[in-house]
C-alpha positions as a printed Julia matrix, in Angstrom:
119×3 Matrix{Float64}:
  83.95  107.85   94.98
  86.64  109.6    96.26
  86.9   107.08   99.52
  87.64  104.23   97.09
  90.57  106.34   96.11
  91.81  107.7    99.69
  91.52  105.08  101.49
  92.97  102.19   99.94
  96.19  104.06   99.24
  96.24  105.7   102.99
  95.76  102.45  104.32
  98.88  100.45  102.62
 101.27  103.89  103.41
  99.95  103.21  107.12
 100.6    99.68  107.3
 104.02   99.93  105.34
 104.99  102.88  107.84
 103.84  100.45  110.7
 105.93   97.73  109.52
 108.46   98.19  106.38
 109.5   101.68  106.02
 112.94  102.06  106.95
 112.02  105.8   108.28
 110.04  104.45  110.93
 112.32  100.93  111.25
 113.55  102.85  114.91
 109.6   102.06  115.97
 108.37   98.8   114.12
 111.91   97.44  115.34
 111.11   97.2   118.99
 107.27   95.89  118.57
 106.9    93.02  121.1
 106.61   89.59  119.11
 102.52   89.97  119.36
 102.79   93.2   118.06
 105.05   92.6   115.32
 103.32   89.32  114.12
 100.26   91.65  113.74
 101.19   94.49  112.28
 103.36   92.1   109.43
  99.89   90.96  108.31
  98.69   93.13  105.68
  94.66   92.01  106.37
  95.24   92.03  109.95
  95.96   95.44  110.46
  94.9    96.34  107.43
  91.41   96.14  108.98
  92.07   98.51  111.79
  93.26  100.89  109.73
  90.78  101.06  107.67
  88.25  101.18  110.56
  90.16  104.35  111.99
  90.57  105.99  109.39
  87.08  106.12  108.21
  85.65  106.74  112.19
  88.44  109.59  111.84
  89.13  110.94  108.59
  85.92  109.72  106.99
  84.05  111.11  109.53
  85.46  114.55  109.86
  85.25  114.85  105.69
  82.44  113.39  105.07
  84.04  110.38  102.73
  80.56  108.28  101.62
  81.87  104.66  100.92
  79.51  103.64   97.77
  76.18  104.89   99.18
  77.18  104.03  103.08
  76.85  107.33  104.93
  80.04  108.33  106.45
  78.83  108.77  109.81
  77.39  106.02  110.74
  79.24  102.35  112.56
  77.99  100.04  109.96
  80.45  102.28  107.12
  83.27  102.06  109.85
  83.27   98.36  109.52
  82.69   97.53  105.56
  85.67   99.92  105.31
  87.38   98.12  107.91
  86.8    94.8   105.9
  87.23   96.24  102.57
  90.62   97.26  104.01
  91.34   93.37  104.88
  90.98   93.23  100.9
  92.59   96.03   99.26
  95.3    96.74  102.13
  97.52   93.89  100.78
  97.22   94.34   97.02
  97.83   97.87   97.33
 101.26   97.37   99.59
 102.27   94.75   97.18
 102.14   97.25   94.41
 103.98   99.96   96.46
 106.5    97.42   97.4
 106.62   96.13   94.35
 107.16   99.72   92.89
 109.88  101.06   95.71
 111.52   97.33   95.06
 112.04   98.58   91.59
 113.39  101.96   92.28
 115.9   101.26   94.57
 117.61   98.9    92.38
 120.25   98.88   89.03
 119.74   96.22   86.63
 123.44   95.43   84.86
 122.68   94.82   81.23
 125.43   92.44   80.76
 126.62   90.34   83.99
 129.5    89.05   82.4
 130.75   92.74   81.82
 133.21   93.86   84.21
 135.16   97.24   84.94
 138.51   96.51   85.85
 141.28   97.72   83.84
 142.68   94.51   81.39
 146.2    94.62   81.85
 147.34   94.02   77.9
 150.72   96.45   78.24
């Protein structure tokens, strides 16, 4: 159960750090076009994520997906496409979320600061 937890979120922090994150914007900034056009798609690289991170991580801790033994290639893939699912919703949300931090919403536009000058 845990796996349905770690690897969703680990896979839309890779693909945003692949892609968005302005931390790693020195990398994702000189991607060939190829490159780039594949690691914007969420699904696309979603999927290999997913795949290495279970033949890695899943592996090495023992992360059952639902019943699928962690060590074996048939689990490497449904995580894979299970990642082409949940990769995108879960970066949506994070963007969504980060979108919402980083800004300041002015209760009143009409409301400005500068000084009325009524001597």
């Amino acid at each position: 159960m845990t796996a349905l937890i770690i690897y969703p979120l680990l896979t839309a922090a890779l693909y945003y750090l692949g892609s968005r994150a302005t931390i790693t914007s020195w990398l994702w900034s000189r991607y060939p076009s190829g490159l780039a056009k594949f690691f914007d798609c969420s699904a696309c690289s979603g999927f290999w994520w997913g795949f290495v991170l279970s033949v890695t991580l899943g592996y090495y801790y023992e992360l059952d997906l639902v019943g699928l033994p962690a060590q074996s290639w048939p689990t490497f893939i449904v995580v894979g496409l299970c990642s082409i699912v949940w990769t995108p919703i879960v970066a949506a949300l994070m963007q969504r979320g980060l979108d919402t931090l980083g800004t300041i919403e002015i209760a009143d536009p009409d409301h400005h600061t500068e000084m009325s000058d009524n001597g």
